[in-house]
C-alpha positions, 0 to 999 in steps of 0.5 A, a space after each residue: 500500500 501507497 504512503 498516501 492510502 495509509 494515511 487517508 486511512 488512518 486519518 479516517 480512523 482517527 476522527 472516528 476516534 476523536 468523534 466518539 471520545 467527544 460523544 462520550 466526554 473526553 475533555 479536550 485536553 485529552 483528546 488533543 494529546 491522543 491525536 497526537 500520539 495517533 498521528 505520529 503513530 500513523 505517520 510512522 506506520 505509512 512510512 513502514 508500510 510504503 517501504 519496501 526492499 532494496 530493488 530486485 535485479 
């Protein structure tokens, strides 16, 4: 998968996530400091997931 794919998709994800935890009532503080780690998480993880080995001849 595409760098690209993998962030849409784990953008997708996150607002669902902060959705809830707004719905539920998470302060903001919260929420703020959890999408953090969630996008430096997701970042990371479309890096690892587009990388792919040294070119085959």
């Amino acid at each position: 998968m595409s760098f690209t794919a993998v962030m849409i998709a784990f953008l997708v994800f996150m607002a669902g996530v902060v959705w809830a935890a707004v719905v539920v009532g998470v302060p903001q503080e919260y929420i703020a400091i959890g999408a953090a780690v969630l996008i430096g998480a997701g970042i990371v993880g479309a890096i690892l997931a587009g990388r792919h080995g040294p070119p085959r001849r």
